[in-house]
N, C-alpha and C positions, 0 to 999 in steps of 0.2 A: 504493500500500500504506500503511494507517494506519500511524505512527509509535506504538513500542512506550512503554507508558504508563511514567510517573513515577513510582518507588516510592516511598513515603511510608509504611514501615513501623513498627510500632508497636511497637520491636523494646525487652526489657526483659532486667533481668539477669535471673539465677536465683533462681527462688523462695528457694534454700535462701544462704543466703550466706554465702561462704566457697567456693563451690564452683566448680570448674572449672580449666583450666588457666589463670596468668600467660599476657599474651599481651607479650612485646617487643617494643620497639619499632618498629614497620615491620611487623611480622610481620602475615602476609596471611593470616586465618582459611581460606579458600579451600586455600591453599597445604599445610595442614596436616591438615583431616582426609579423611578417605579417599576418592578416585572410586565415585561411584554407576555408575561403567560396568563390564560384566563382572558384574550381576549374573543371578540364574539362578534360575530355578523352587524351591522347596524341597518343598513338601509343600501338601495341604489337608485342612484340618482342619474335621471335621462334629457331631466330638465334645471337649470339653474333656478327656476323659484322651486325647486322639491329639494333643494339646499339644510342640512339639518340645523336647527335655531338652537342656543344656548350658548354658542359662544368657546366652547370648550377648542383647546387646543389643536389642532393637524399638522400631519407631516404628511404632505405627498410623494408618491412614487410615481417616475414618471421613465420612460424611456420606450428604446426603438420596439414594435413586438417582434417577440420571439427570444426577448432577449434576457428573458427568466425573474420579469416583476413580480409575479404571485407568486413563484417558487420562492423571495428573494423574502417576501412580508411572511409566507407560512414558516420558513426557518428563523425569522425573527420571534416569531410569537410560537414556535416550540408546535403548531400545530399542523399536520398533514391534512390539507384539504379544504382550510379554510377560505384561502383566495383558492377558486379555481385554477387549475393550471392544465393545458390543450397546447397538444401537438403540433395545430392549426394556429400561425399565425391571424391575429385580428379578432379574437374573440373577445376579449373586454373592450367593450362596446358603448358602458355607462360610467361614471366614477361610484365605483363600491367605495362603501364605508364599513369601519371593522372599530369597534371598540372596547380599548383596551379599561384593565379593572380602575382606574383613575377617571375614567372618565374623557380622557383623550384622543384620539380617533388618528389613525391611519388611513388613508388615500390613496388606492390604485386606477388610477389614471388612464384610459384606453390608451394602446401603444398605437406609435404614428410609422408611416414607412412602410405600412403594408399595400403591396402594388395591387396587388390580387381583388381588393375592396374598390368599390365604383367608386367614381368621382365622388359622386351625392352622400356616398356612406364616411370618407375623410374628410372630407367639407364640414360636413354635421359632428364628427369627435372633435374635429382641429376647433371648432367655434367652442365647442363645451367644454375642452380644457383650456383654452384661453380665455374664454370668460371665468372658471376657478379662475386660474393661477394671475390673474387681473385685479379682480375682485374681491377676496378673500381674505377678510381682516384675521380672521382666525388662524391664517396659514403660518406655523412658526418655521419652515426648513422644508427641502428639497430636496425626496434623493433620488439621484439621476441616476440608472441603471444601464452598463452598457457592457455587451461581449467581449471577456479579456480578449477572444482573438483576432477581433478588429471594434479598437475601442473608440469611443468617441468621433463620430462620423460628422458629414456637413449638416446633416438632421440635427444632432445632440447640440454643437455647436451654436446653428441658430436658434434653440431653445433655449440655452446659454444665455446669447447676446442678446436676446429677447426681456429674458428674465431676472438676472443680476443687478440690474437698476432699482429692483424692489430693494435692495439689502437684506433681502431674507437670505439664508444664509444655505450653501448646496454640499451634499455629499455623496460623492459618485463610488459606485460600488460596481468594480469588473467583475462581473460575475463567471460562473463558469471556470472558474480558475483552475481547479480539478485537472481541465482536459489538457491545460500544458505543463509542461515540463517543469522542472525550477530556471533554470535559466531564461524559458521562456515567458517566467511569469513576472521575473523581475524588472524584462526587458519592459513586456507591457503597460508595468507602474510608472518603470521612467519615463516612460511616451506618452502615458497620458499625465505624470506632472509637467512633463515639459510643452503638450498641445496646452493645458491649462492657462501655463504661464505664456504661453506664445500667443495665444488667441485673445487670451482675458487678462492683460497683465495689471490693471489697476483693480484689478476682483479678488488678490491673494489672501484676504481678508474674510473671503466670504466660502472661498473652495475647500476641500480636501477631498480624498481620493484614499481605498485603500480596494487590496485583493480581495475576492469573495468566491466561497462556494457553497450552496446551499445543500447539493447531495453530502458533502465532509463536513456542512457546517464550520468551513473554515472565517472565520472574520467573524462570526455572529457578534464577540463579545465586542469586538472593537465597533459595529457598527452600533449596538445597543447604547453605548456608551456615548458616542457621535449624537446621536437620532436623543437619547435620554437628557441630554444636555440642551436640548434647544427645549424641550417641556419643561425644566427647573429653570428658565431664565428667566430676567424680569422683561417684558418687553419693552422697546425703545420706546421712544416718543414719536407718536405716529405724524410728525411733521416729517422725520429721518425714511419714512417707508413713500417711494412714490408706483405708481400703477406700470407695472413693463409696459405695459401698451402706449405708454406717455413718452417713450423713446422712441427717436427717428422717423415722426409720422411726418409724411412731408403736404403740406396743405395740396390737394388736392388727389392727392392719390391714397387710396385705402391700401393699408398696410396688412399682408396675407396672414391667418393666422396660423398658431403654430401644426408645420405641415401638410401644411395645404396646399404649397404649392410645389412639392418636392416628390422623387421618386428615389427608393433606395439607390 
């Protein structure tokens, strides 16, 4: 059995500074915010007014399909079969919601990039996850999910440069780790810290990145840990948070939303 890789995460504070709790000495971030185990179904949602009310915390998942998002949230939350997970690219179709014992909620986000789906059918997901990830006061972090063995594509990217304006703050997770080698897996990290920083150089504030496998369960702790730290923070002062969609709109041209106008 290959030995679970090296994490070499690219772990940053928080964008907004000032924020978060003191941590004491010894004191083991783990220890402290809440188990992903015990969480449970909540709702899905087709339409942005079927949006859940109360305010409680989210973290979305978002990335290319196929590229192992509900595999990635069921080895977070310790439970097999909770998000769905199909062979067939394109099948998360609505934004599921899944809530954890805090009250919290996780967000699996219909994957974009799949060719195979009619125009009409990525038209309609690219609107209803750019209207979340637009609108969503609730939203505390981002994790971007992509294939260690070809990671971060012009897709992820313009999601990225879409989304980083918010200051929410993102964590990419290569999943699939497993199927390379160690050398191959190292290589992976350095190339998606160095697309990170090549593409996004004024966002190092807001990134990190580490290896993932969800069949090994390789990274769990470190993403738990990632993803757990954005739900014990205090939030900024919503003057610091502006709407992605408030970047680069140029007065008369509507700006496409995410995926919509792209092919793997």
């Amino acid at each position: 059995m290959p030995r679970a890789p090296k994490q070499a995460v690219h772990s940053t504070e928080n964008a907004c500074q000032g924020a978060g709790e003191p941590r004491a000495p010894g004191d083991s971030l783990s220890a402290r915010v809440p188990p992903f185990a015990g969480a449970v179904f909540l709702t899905t949602v087709a339409d942005l007014t079927q949006l859940p009310s109360g305010g409680a915390p989210e973290v979305a998942f978002a990335g290319r399909s196929n590229a192992g998002k509900s595999s990635a949230i069921n080895a977070l939350v310790g439970r097999v079969g909770l998000a769905r997970v199909s062979r067939t690219p394109g099948r998360t179709q609505h934004l599921n919601f899944f809530q954890l014992p805090t009250g919290a909620l996780l967000v699996d986000l219909p994957g974009y990039g799949y060719a195979a789906a009619s125009e009409q059918a990525r038209r309609k997901w690219a609107q209803l996850v750019t209207g979340y990830l637009s609108a969503r006061l609730s939203l505390v972090g981002l994790v971007l999910i992509a294939d260690s063995r070809h990671p971060l594509t012009r897709l992820d990217h313009q999601l990225l440069d879409w989304f980083l304006p918010s200051n929410i703050p993102v964590h990419v997770l290569l999943t699939k780790a497993d199927k390379l080698i160690a050398r191959e897996r190292a290589l992976a990290l350095d190339r998606a810290h160095d697309a990170l920083a090549r593409f996004h150089p004024d966002r190092a504030q807001q990134l990190s990145a580490q290896l993932f496998s969800s069949s090994h369960r390789w990274g769990v702790a470190e993403a738990t840990e990632a993803i757990g730290e954005w739900f014990t923070r205090i939030r900024c002062d919503d003057t610091k948070r502006k709407a992605p969609a408030s970047r680069g709109v140029t007065r008369g041209r509507k700006r496409p939303a995410i995926g919509e106008d792209s092919q793997p």
